[in-house]
Structures are given as structure tokens and as C-alpha cells.
C-alpha positions as CSV (number, residue, x, y, z in Angstrom):
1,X,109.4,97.7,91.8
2,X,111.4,99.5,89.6
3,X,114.4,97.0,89.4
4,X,111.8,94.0,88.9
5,X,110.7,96.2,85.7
6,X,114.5,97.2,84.7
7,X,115.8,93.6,85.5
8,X,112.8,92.0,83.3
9,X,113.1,94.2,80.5
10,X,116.6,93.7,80.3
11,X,116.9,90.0,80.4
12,X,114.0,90.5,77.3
13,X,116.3,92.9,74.9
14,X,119.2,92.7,72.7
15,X,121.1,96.2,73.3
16,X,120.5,96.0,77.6
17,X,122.3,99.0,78.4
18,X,119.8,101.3,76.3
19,X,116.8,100.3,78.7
20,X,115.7,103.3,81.3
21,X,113.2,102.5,83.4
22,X,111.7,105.2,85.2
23,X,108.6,106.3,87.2
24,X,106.4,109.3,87.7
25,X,103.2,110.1,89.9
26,X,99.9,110.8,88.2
27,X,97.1,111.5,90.8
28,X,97.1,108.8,93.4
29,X,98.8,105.8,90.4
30,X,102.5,105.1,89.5
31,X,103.2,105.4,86.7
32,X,106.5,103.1,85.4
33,X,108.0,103.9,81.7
34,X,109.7,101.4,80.3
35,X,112.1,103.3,76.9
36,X,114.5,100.8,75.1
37,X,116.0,100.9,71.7
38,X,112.9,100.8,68.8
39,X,114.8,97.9,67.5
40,X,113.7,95.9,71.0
41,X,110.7,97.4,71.5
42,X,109.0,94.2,70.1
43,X,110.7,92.2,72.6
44,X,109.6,93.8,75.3
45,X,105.5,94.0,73.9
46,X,105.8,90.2,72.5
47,X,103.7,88.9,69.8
48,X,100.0,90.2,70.3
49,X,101.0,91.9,73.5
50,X,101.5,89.0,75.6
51,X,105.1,89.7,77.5
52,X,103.8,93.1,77.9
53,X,100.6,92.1,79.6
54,X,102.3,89.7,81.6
55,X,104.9,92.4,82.9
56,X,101.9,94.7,83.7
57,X,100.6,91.7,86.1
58,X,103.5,91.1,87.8
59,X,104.0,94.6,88.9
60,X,100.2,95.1,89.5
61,X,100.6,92.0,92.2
62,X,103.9,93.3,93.4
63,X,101.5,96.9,93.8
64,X,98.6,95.2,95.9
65,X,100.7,93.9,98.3
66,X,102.3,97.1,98.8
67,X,98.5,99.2,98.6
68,X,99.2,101.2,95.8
69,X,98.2,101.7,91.9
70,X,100.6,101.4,89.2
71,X,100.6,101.4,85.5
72,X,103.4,100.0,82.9
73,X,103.8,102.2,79.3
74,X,106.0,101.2,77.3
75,X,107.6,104.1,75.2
76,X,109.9,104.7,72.6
């Protein structure tokens, strides 16, 4: 799940090689960070929130099939 997220956020940004894309476990939901330069940040969140919204789906159907919670922030 983690190289869907990398892979999507990459193909989204200007400066590629400053995405890291990691993941952490909070109680019983994985939890994937998405950190990229602030200059991209509004390529990755899209206009009213849309790209990221749509990320956050895709990895919440990739999750289901696989049983488990996950959650997308993206950070600075």
C-alpha cells in the first residue's frame, strides 16, 4: 500500500524525489503520511480537496480487501 501511495504522490508533484511516504500504527488503524515539498503540497490535496479524497479511497479499498483500517494525512 505504501508504493501505491508513494507512486501516486509522485506522479502528482513537481520536485519527486522530496516525497517520503511512510506509515505508523495507531491502535488497530494504519496510519500512511504522505510529506512532500510545501511548494507541492497543493498538488497532492487538489483544488477543494478532491485528489486528496480520491487518494484516501483508493487506499481505503486497497485496505478492505486486505481487512484492515488505514488513514492518509498529508503533512508538511
Amino acid at each position: 500500500m505504501l508504493e501505491l501511495v508513494e507512486l501516486i504522490a509522485k506522479e502528482l508533484v513537481t520536485k519527486p524525489e522530496e516525497v517520503q511516504v511512510s506509515s505508523r500504527q495507531e491502535g488497530n488503524t494504519f496510519v500512511i503520511e504522505i510529506r512532500a515539498n510545501k511548494d507541492d503540497l497543493g498538488r497532492i490535496i487538489g483544488k477543494e480537496g478532491r485528489i486528496a479524497k480520491a487518494i484516501r479511497t483508493v487506499v481505503k479499498a486497497s485496505a478492505i480487501k486486505d481487512g484492515i483500517k488505514v488513514a492518509v494525512d498529508i503533512l508538511q
